[in-house]
N, CA, C and O atoms as a GROMACS GRO file, in nm:
protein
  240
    1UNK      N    1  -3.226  -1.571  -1.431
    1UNK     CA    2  -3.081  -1.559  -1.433
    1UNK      C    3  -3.044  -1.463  -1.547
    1UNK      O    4  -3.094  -1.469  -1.660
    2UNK      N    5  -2.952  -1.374  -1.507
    2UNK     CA    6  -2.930  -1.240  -1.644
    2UNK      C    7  -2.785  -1.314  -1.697
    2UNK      O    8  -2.710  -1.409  -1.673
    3UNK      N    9  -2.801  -1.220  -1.771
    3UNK     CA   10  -2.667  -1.269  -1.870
    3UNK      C   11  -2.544  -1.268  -1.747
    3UNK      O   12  -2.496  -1.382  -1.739
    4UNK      N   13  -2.507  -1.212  -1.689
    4UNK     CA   14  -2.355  -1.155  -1.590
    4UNK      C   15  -2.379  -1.299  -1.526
    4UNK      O   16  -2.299  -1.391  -1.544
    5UNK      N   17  -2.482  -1.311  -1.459
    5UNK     CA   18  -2.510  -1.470  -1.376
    5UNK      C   19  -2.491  -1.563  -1.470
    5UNK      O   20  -2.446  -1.651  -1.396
    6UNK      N   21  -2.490  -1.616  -1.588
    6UNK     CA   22  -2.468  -1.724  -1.672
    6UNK      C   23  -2.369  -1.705  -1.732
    6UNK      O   24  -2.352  -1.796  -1.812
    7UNK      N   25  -2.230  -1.571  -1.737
    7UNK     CA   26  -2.134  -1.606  -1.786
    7UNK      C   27  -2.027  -1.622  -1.660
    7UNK      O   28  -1.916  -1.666  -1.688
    8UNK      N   29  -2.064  -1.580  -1.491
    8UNK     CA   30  -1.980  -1.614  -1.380
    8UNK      C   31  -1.994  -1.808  -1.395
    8UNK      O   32  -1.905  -1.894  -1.398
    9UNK      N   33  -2.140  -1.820  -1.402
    9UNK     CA   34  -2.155  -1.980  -1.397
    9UNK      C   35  -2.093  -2.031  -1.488
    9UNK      O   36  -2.041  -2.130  -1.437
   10UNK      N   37  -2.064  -2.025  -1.594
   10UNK     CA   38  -1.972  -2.093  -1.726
   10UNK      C   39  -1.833  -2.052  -1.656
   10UNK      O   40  -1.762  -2.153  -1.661
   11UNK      N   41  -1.776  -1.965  -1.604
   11UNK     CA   42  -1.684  -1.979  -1.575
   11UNK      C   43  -1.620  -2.062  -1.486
   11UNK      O   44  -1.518  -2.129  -1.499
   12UNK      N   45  -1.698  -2.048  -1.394
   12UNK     CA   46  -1.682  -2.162  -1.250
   12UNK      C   47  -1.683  -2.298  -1.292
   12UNK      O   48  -1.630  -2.386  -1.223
   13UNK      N   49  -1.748  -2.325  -1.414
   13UNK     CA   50  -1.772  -2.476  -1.424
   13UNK      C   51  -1.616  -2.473  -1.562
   13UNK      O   52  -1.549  -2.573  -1.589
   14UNK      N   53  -1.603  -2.382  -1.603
   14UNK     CA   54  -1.459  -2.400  -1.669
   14UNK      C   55  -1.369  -2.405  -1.582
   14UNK      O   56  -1.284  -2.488  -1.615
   15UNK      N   57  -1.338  -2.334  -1.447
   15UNK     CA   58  -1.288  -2.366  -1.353
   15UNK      C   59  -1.233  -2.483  -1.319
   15UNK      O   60  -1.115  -2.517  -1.316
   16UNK      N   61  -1.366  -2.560  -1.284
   16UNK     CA   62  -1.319  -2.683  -1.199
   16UNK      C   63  -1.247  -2.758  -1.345
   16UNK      O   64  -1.145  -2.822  -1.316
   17UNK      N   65  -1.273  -2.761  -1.460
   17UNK     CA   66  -1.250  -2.863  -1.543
   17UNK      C   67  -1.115  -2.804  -1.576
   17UNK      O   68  -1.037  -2.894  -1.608
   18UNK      N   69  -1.064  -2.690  -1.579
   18UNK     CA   70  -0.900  -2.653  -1.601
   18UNK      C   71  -0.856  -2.603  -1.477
   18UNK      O   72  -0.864  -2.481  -1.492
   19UNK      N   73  -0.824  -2.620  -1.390
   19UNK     CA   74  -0.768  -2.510  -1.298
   19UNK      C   75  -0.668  -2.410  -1.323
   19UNK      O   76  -0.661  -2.311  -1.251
   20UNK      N   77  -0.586  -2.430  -1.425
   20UNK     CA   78  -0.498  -2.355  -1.458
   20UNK      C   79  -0.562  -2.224  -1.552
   20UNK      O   80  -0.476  -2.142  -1.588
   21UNK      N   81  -0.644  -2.208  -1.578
   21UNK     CA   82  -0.758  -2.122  -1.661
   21UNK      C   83  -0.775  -2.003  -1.556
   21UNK      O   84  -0.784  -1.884  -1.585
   22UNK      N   85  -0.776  -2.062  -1.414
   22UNK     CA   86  -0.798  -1.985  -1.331
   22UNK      C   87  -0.715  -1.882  -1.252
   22UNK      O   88  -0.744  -1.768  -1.215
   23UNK      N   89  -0.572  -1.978  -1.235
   23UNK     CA   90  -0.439  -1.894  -1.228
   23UNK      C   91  -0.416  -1.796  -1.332
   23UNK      O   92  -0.394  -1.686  -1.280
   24UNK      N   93  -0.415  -1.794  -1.435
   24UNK     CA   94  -0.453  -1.734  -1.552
   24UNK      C   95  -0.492  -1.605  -1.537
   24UNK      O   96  -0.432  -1.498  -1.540
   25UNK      N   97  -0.644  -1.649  -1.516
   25UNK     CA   98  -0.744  -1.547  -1.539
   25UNK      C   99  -0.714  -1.442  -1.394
   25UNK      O  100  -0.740  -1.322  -1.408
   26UNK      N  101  -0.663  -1.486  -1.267
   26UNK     CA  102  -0.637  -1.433  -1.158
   26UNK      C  103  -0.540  -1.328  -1.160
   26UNK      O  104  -0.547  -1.223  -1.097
   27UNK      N  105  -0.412  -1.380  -1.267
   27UNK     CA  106  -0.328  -1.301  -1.319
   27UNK      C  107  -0.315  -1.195  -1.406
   27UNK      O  108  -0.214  -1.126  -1.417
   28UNK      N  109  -0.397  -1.184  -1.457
   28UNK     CA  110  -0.466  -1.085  -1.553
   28UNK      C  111  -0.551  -0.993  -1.512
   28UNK      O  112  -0.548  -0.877  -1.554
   29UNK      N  113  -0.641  -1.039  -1.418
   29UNK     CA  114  -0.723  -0.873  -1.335
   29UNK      C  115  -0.613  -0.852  -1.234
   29UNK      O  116  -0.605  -0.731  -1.213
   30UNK      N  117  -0.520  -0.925  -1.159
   30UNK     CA  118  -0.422  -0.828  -1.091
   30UNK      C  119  -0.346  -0.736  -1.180
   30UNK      O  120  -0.338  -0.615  -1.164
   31UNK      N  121  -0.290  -0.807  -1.278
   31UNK     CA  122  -0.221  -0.675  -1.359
   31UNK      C  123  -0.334  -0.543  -1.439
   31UNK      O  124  -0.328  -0.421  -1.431
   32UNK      N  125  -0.425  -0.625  -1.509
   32UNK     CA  126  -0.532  -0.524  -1.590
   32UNK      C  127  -0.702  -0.475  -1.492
   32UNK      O  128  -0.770  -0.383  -1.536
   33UNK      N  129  -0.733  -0.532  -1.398
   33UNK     CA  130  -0.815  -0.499  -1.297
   33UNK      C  131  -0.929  -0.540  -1.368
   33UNK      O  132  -0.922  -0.555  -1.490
   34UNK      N  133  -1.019  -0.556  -1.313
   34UNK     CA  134  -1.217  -0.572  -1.330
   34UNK      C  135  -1.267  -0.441  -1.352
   34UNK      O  136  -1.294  -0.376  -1.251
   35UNK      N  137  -1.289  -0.380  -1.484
   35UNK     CA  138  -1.347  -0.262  -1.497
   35UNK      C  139  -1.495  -0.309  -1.504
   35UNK      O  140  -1.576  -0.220  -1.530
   36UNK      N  141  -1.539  -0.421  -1.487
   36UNK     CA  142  -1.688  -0.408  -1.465
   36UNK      C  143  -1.761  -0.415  -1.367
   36UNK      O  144  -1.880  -0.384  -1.358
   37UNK      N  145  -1.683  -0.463  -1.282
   37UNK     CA  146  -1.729  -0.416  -1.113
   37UNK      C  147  -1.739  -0.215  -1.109
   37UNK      O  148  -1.827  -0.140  -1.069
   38UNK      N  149  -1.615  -0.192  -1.167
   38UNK     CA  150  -1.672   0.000  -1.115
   38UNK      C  151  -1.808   0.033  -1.270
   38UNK      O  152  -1.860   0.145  -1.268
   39UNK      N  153  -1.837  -0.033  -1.350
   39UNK     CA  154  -1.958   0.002  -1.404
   39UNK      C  155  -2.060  -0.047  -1.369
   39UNK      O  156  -2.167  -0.008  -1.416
   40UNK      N  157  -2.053  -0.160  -1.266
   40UNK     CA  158  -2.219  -0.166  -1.246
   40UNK      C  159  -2.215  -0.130  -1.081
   40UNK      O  160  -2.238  -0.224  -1.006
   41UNK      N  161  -2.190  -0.016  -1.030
   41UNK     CA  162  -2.218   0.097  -0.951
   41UNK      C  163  -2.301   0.148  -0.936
   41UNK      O  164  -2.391   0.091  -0.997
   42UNK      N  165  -2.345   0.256  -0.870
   42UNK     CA  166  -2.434   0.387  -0.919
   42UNK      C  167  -2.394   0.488  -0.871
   42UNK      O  168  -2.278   0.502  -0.834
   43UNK      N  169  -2.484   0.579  -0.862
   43UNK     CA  170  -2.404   0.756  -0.923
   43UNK      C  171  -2.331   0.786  -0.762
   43UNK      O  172  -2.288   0.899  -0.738
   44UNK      N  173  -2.325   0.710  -0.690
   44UNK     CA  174  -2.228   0.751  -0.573
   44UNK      C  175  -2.082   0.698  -0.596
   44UNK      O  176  -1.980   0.749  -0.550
   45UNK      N  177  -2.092   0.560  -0.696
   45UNK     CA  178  -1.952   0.531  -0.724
   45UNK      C  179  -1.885   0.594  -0.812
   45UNK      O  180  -1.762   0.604  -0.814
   46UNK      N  181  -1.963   0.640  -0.892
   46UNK     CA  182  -1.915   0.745  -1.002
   46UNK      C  183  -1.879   0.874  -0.956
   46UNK      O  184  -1.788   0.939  -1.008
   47UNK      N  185  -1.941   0.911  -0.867
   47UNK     CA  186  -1.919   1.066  -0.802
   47UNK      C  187  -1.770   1.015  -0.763
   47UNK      O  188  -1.672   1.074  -0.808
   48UNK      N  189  -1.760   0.907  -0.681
   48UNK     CA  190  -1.621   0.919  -0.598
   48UNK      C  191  -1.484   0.914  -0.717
   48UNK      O  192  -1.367   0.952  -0.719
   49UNK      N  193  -1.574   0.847  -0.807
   49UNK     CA  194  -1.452   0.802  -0.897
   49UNK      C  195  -1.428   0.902  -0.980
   49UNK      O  196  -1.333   0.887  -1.057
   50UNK      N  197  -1.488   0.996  -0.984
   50UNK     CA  198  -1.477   1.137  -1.053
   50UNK      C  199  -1.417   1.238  -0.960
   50UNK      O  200  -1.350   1.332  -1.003
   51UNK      N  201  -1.442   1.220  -0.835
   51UNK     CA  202  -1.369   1.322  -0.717
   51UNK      C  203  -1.242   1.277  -0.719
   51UNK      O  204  -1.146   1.351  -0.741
   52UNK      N  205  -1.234   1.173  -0.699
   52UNK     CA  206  -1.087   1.115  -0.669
   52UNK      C  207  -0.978   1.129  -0.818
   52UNK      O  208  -0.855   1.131  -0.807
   53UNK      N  209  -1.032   1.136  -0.915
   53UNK     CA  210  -0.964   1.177  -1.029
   53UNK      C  211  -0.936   1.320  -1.008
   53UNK      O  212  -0.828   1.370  -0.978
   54UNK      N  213  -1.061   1.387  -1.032
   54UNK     CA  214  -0.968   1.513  -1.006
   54UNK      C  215  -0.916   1.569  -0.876
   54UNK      O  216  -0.910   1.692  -0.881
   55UNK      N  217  -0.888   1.530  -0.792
   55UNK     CA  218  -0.829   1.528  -0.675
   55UNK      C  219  -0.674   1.518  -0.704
   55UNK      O  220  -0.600   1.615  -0.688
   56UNK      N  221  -0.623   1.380  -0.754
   56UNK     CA  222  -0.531   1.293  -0.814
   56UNK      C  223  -0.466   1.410  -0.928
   56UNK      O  224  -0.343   1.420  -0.938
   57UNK      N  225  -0.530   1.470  -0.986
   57UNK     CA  226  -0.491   1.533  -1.097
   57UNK      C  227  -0.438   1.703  -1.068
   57UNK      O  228  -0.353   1.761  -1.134
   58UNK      N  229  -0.516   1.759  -0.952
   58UNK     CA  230  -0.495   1.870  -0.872
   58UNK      C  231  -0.408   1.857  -0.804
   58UNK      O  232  -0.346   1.964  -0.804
   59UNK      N  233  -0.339   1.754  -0.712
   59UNK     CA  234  -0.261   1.740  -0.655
   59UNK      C  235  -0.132   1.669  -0.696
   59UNK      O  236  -0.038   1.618  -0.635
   60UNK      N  237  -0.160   1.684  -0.799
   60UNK     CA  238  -0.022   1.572  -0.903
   60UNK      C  239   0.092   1.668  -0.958
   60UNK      O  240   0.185   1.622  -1.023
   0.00000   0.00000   0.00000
């Protein structure tokens, strides 16, 4: 089990014991998002996410 797997599991089990921890926490990546889902990618998610910037930025 790596570290990312033992801090989702601490969460889930903080979960059940607050639920409101979870509304919370739900509310906070809708407004501020999961930037660690687009870093553990690889170089095809990065390509897009680099095309699509400057795409975004050319056409802005």
């Amino acid at each position: 089990m790596d570290k990312w797997e033992k801090q989702e599991k601490n969460k889930f089990e903080e979960y059940k014991r607050k639920p409101f921890i979870n509304f919370a926490d739900s509310m906070n990546r809708a407004e501020i998002g999961d930037w660690n889902a687009l870093a553990k990618g690889g170089y095809l998610t990065t390509i897009v996410i680099i095309v699509g910037l400057l795409l975004f930025l050319y056409f802005r």
